[in-house]
Each structure stands twice: as structure tokens, then as C-alpha cells.
C-alpha positions in Angstrom: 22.3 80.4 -46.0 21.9 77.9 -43.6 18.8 75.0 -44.4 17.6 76.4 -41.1 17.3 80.1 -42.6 16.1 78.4 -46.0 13.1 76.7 -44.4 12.4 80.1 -42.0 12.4 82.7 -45.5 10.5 80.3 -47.2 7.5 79.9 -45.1 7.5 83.2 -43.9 7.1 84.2 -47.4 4.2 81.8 -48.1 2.6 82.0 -44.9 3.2 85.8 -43.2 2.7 83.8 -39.9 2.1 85.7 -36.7 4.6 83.1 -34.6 7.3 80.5 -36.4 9.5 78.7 -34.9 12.0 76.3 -37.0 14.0 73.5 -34.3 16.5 71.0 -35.8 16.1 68.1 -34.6 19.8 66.7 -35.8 20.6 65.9 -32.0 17.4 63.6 -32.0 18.6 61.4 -34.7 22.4 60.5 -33.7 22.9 56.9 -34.8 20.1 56.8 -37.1 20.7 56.5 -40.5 20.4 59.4 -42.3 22.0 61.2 -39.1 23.2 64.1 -40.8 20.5 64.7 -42.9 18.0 67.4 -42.3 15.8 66.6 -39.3 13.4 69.6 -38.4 10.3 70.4 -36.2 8.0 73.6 -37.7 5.9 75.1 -35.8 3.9 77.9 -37.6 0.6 79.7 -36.8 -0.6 82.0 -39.5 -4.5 82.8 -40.4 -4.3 80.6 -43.8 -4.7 77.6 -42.0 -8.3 78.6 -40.5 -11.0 76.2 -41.1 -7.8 73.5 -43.2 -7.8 70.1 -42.1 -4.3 68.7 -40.8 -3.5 66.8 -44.0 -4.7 70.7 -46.5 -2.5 72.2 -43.5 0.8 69.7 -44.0 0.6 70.0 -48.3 0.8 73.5 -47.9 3.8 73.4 -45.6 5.1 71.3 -48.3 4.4 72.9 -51.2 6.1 76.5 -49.3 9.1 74.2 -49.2 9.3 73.5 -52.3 12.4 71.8 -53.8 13.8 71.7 -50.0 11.9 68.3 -48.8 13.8 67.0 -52.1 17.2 68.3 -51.3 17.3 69.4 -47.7 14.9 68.3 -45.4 14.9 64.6 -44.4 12.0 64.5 -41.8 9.7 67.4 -41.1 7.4 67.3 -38.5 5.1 70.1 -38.7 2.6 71.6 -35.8 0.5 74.1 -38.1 -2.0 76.1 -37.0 -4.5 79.3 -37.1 -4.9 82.2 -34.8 
């Protein structure tokens, strides 16, 4: 499983979002360091988030993710949102 597919299962799992929409962002990064690692843009609406601030909103994302941000994911930026 790709971390693409790791990162989708996972917060689709947490979240049951009615839109998600996982981008690498590798392309982004070429000659920056860390180049090959794990560059991604989320962008997730789901009825959890309703009445979360942006920072309750970001933990959560990270907590879905688990062990990934640790072994996978280098830079995350996330767009979370309700319906």
C-alpha cells in the first residue's frame, strides 16, 4: 500500500468524511532537503469538525495518522473542515 492509500484508509476510517482528497506534494519540494520524503496536502470535510477550532481540527488529523507523521509523512498541510 502506497503512503498515499495509507493516509486515504486511515482518515477515512477516523473521520467517515463526505469529500477527501489526499495530493502529494513531492513535485513541490524538488531540491529541498528531505525531497523524497513524504510531502502531502489533505483536504477533508467530515461533520466531526463542526464547531472545532483549526488547532482541535489539525490534532485530530494527527492523531488519525497515527504512527505515519512519525514514519511517512514529512509535511502535512491540512484544510479540515465541516459540512
Amino acid at each position: 500500500m502506497t503512503t498515499l492509500q495509507l493516509i486515504e484508509t486511515a482518515l477515512q476510517t477516523a473521520f467517515q468524511p463526505e469529500l477527501l482528497e489526499v495530493i502529494d506534494d513531492k513535485a513541490d519540494h524538488i531540491g529541498h532537503a528531505h525531497q523524497d520524503s513524504g510531502h502531502f496536502t489533505v483536504i477533508i470535510k467530515s461533520p466531526v469538525f463542526e464547531g472545532k477550532s483549526a488547532i482541535e481540527k489539525h490534532r485530530m488529523v494527527y492523531q488519525a495518522l497515527g504512527s505515519l507523521m512519525q514514519t511517512h509523512i514529512h509535511a502535512l498541510r491540512i484544510q479540515a473542515s465541516s459540512v
